[in-house]
C-alpha positions as CSV (number, residue, x, y, z in Angstrom):
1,X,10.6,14.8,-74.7
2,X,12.3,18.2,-74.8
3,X,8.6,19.6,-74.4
4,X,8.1,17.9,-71.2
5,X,11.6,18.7,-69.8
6,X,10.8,22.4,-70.1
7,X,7.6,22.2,-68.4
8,X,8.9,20.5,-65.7
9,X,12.2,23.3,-65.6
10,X,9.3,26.0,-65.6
11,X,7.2,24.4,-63.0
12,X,10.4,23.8,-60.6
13,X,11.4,27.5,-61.3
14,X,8.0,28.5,-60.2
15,X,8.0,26.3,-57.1
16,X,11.1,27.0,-56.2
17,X,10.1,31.3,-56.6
18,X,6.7,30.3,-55.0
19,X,8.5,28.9,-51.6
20,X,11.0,31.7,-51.4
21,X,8.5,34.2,-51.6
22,X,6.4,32.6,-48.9
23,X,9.2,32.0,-46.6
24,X,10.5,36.0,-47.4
25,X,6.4,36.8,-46.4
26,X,6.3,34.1,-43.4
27,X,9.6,35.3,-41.9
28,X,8.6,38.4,-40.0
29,X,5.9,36.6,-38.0
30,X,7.9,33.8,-37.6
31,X,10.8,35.8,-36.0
32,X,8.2,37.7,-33.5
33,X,6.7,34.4,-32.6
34,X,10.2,33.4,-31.7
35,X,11.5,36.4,-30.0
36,X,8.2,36.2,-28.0
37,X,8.4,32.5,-26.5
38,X,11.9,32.9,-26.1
39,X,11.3,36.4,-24.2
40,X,8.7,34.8,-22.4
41,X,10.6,31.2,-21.2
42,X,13.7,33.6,-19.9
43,X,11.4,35.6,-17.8
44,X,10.6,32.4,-16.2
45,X,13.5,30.4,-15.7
46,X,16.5,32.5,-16.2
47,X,18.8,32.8,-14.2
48,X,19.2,36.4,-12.5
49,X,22.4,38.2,-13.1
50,X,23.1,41.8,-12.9
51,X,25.2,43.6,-15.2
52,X,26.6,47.7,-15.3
53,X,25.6,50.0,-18.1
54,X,28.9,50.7,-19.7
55,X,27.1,53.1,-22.5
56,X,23.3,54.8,-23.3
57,X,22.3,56.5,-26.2
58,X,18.4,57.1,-27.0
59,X,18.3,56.7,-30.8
60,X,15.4,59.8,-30.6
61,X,15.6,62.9,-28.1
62,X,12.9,61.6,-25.3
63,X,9.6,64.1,-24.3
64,X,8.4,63.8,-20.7
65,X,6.0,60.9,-20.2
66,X,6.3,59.4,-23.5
67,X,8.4,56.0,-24.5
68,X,11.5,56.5,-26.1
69,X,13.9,54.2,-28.3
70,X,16.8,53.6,-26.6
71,X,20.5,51.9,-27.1
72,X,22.6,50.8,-24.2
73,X,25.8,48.4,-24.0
74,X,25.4,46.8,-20.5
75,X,29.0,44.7,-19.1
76,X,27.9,41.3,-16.8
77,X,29.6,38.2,-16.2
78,X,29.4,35.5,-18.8
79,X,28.9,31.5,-17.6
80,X,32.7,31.3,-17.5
81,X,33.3,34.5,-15.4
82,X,34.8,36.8,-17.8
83,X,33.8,40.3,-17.9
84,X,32.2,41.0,-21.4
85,X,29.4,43.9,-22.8
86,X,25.9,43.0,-24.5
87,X,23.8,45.8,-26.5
88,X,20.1,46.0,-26.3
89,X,18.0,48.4,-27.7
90,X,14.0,48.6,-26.6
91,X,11.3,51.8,-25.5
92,X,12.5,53.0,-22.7
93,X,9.0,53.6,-21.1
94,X,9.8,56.3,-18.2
95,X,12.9,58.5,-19.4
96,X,12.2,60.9,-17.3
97,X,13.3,58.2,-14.5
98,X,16.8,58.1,-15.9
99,X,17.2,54.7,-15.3
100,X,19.4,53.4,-17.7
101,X,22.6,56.5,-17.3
102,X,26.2,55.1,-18.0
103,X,27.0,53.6,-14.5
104,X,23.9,52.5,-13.2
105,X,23.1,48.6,-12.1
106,X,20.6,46.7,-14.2
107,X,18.8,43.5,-13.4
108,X,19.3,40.9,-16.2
109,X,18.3,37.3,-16.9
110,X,20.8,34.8,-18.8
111,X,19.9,31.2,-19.9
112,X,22.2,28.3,-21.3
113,X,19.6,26.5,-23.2
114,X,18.5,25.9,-26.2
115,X,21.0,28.8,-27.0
116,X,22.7,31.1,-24.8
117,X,20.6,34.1,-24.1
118,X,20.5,37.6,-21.9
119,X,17.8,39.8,-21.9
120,X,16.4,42.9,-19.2
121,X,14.8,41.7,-16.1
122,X,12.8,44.3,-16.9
123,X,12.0,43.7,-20.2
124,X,8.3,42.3,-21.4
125,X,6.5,40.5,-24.4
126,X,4.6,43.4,-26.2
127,X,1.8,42.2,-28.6
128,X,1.4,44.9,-31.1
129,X,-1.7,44.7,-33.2
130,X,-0.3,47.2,-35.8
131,X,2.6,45.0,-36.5
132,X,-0.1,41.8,-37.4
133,X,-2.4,43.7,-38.8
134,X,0.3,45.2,-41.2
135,X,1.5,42.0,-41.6
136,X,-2.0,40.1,-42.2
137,X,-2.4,43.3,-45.1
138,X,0.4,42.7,-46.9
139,X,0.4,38.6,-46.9
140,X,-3.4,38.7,-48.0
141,X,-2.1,41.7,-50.3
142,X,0.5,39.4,-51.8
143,X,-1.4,36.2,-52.1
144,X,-4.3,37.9,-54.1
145,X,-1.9,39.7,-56.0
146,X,-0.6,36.3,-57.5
147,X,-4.2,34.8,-57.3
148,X,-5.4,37.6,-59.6
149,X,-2.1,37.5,-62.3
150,X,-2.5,33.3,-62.3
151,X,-6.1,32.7,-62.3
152,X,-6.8,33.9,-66.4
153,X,-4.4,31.0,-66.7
154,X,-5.8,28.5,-64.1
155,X,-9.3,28.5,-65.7
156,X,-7.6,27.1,-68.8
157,X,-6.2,24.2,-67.2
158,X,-7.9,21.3,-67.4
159,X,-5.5,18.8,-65.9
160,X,-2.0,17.9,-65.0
161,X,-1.1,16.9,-69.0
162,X,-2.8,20.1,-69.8
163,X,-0.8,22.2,-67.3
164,X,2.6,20.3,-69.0
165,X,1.6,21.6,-72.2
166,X,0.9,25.2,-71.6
167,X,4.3,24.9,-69.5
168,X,6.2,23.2,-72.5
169,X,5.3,26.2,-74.6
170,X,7.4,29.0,-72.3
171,X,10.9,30.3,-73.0
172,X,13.0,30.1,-70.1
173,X,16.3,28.9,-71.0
174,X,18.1,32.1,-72.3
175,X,16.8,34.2,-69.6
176,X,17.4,31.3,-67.4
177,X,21.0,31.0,-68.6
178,X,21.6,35.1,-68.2
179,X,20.6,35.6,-65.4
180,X,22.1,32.2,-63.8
181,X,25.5,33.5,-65.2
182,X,25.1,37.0,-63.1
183,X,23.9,35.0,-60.1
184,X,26.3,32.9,-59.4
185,X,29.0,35.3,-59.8
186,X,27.6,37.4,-57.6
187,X,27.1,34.7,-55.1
188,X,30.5,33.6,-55.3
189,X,31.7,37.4,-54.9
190,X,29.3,37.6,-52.1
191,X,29.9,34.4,-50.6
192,X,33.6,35.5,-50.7
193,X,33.1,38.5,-48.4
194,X,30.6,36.1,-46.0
195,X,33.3,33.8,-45.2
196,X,36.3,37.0,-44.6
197,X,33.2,38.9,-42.1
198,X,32.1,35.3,-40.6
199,X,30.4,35.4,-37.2
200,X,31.9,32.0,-36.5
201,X,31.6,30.7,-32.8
202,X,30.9,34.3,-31.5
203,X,27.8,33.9,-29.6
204,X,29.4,30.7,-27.6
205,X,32.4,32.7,-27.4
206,X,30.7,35.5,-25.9
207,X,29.0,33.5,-22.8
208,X,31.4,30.7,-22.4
209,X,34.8,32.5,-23.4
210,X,37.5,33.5,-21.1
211,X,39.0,36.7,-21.5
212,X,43.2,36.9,-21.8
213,X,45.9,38.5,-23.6
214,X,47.0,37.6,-26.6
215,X,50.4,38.9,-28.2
216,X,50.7,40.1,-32.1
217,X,52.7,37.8,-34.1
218,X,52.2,39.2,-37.7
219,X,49.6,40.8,-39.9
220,X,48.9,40.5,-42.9
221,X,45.8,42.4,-45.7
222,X,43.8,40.0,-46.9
223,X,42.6,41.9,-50.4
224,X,38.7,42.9,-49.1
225,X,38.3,46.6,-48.7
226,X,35.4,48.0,-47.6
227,X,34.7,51.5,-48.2
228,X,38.2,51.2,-49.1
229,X,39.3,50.4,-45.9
230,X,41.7,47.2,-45.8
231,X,41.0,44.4,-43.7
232,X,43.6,43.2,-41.9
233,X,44.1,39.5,-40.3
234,X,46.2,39.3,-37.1
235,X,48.0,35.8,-36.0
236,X,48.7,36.1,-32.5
237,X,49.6,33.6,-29.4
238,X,48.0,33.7,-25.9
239,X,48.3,31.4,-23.0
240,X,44.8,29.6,-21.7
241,X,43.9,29.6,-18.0
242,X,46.1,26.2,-17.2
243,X,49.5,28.3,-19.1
244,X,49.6,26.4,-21.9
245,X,50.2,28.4,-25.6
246,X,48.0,28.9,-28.1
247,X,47.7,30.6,-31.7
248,X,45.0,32.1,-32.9
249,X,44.0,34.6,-35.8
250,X,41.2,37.5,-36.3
251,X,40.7,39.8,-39.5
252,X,39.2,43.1,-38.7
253,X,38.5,46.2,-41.1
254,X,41.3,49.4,-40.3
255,X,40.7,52.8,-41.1
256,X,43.4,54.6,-43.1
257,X,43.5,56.4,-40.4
258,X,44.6,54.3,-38.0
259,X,46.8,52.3,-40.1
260,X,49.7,53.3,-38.3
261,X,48.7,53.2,-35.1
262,X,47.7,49.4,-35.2
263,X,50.8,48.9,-37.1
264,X,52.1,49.9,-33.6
265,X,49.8,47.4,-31.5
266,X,51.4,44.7,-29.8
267,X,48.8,43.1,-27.7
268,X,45.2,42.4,-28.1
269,X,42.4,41.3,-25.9
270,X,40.8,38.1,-27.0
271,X,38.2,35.7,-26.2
272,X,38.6,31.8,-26.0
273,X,36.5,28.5,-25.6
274,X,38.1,26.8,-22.4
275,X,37.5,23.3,-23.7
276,X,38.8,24.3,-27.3
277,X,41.1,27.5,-26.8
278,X,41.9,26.8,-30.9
279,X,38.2,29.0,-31.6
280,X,39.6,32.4,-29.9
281,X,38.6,35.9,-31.4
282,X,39.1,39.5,-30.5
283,X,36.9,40.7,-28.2
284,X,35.8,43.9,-30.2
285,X,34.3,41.5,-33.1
286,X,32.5,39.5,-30.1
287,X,31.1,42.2,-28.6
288,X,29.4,44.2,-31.4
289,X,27.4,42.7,-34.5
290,X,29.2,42.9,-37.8
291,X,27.4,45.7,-40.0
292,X,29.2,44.6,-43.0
293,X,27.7,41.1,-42.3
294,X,24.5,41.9,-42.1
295,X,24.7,44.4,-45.2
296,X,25.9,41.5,-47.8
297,X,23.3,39.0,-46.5
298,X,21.0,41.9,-47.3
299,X,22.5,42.3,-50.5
300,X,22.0,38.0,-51.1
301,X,18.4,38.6,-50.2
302,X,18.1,41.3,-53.4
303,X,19.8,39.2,-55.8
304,X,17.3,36.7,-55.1
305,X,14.4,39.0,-55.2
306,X,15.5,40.6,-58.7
307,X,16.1,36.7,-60.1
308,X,12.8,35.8,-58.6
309,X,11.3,39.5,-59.9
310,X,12.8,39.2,-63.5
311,X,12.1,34.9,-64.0
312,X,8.9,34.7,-62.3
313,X,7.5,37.6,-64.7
314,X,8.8,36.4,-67.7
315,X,7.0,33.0,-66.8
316,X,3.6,34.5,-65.9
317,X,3.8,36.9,-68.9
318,X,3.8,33.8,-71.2
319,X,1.1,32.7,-69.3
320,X,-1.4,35.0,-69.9
């Protein structure tokens, strides 16, 4: 009985390894596939809205007559009329044109549905053979990769009670137990952070908020530094569009620089939902993507490829 409980633990565990690894390998294509029909649909039935480049940067100095990556944060009207600022960053194809200098009008296209979405009037669905022929490489890569470790094993397998009994055989339970241990306290620490850096409602806030003044009413650290910067929260109180008051709170990270100076600070701008002014935000965490958010799900993604690294060698090394 205790034979066939470990098999089925190992053959879960490989599953389970199995399925993240294909979804880690599926992802990229997935996303492009995505981006494309949604880049595609918005083309043809946004709805056209122009917006003013409030900053450009290209991210490489641009040679005449060659494409060149750019960064700009364009400010538009958002579906509740509030003024707010979008990044995107693409090839700029004719730099030499200067068509996308601080100032300047650009054409955009915004849909409501299924999600809220702006992109560049002017913006097109690239296919880019490299990217799927890399991407075809490495998938067949990886699949023959595990083909070639597994198959010395497959041949020996006769049928499902014989796969049960090689599985039976392998040790999994201490290194199981260690590494679980590390995991989830590094999940929880993780998860921790997640929830003080959490994005929240801050895409519906961005096209359906309405911008206003809220008032400082306390702050407060909340104990996560990063870099050893402190991250404040702020409780504050604004009034909606129809004067009736509201409170709200925010957390951002302060420099020790500027400590003092927000100490001094005694107004914010923020954004709120009209029909539910209780999600509000400041506008500075609406308007640009959190870094540190997108570094610890980053750092999730590693945990799980060293516990997937470490377990699913020690199973296939038992195997052979």
């Amino acid at each position: 009985m205790e034979g066939t409980i470990n098999a089925y633990l190992v053959l879960v565990l490989g599953v389970l390894i199995g399925l993240f690894w294909l979804s880690l390998l599926l992802w990229p294509a997935w996303n492009t596939l995505k981006k494309w029909n949604q880049l595609k649909s918005i083309s043809k039935h946004g709805v056209p809205v122009y917006g003013e480049i409030a900053s450009s940067q290209y991210l490489r100095t641009p040679s005449p007559g060659k494409p060149a990556p750019i960064e700009i944060q364009v400010e538009f009207k958002n579906f509740a009329g509030s003024t707010i600022q979008h990044q995107f960053r693409f090839m700029d194809t004719r730099p030499e044109e200067r068509r996308y200098e601080k100032g300047k009008s650009v054409p955009l296209k915004c849909m409501e549905n299924p999600q809220p979405t702006v992109i560049l009037a002017e913006g097109k669905a690239a296919f880019r053979p490299l990217f799927w022929i890399i991407w075809f490489s490495v998938l067949a890569g990886s699949c023959y990769g595990i083909y070639f470790l597994l198959s010395p094993f497959l041949q020996t397998v006769e049928g499902w009670d014989s796969l049960l009994l090689s599985l039976a055989a392998i040790e999994v339970m201490p290194m199981l137990t260690a590494l679980g241990i590390g995991a989830v306290i590094t999940l929880v620490v993780i998860g921790s952070f997640l929830r003080s850096f959490s994005a929240g409602n801050g895409n519906r806030l961005k096209f359906y908020g309405v911008l206003t003044e809220a008032t400082i009413q306390s702050r407060k650290e909340t104990g996560v530094y990063v870099n050893r910067q402190p991250q404040i929260e702020y409780h504050y109180r604004f009034r909606d569009r129809n004067g009736a008051e509201h409170n709200g709170s925010d957390r951002e990270v302060i420099s020790l620089l500027d400590i003092a100076e927000a100490g001094q600070v005694t107004s914010r701008q923020i954004m709120y939902l009209p029909d539910f002014p209780s999600v509000s935000s400041f506008v500075s965490n609406i308007t640009e993507p959190s870094g540190t958010r997108i570094l610890l799900k980053v750092v999730l993604i590693f945990v799980f490829l060293v516990f997937s690294f470490v377990m699913g060698g020690n199973i296939i090394s038992q195997l052979r």
